[in-house]
C-alpha angles and dihedrals in degrees: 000000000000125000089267102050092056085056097047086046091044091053105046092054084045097048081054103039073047094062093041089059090050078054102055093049089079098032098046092065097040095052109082089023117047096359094052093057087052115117095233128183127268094255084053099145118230109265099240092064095071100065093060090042101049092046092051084059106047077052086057086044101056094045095057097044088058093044089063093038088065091062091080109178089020098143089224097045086093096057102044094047093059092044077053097053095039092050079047099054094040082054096063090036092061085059087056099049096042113032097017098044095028091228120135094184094061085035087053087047104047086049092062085049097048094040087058092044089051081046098053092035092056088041081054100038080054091058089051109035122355089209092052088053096049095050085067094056088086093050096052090050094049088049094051092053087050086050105054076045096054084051092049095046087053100041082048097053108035 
């Protein structure tokens, strides 16, 4: 691998573990105030398991990321790359509505979003670099979960 392609590599992972960090800094705060008085579900995952979770996955991200930046002058590079940047930014934006805004039901809402926007990244990862596509299979899965537990924590807490 030559010296550009690290970089490019580097800063892919690093761009995503970026976005993760925007999002902690409204979910760090909110976690043992307004998040521990939540009525949660009974498969609510410890807290201390998300970090490591969400992490693993911005790694995923990256990599793939990279993976599909590498495909310069592919005629579908454009397209997945734009699906890419909107699912990111609905990702940091779930954090602020959720954790930032204290608000389950907009939370409820940007994950869908989001969850479509995983789904047609990964549709158009697929076009660019199979790998790349596949990377994101463990992120959807993990967002769905969040998801059925975003409806639960509203439903819970009406």
């Amino acid at each position: 691998m030559k010296i550009k392609d690290i970089l490019k590599l580097v800063l892919s992972v690093a761009l995503c573990q970026l976005a993760g960090f925007l999002g902690s800094l409204f979910t760090i705060p909110a976690i043992p105030t307004w998040y521990k008085t939540l009525n949660k579900p009974f498969f609510t995952p410890p807290d201390w398991i998300f970090s490591p979770v969400w992490i693993s996955l911005f790694i995923l991200m990256g990599i793939s990321l990279f993976l599909v930046w590498q495909r310069q002058g592919h005629r579908k590079l454009k397209m997945a790359l734009i699906f890419f940047f909107a699912q990111l930014i609905f990702n940091m934006l779930w954090s602020a509505a959720f954790f930032g805004l204290r608000s389950p039901l907009l939370g409820l809402i940007d994950i869908v979003l989001l969850w479509f926007a995983i789904l047609l990244t990964i549709q158009n990862f697929l076009r660019v670099s199979r790998t790349a596509g596949l990377l994101l299979l463990p992120y959807i899965l993990w967002v769905s979960f969040a998801a059925v537990l975003n409806f639960s924590l509203w439903i819970l807490n009406l």
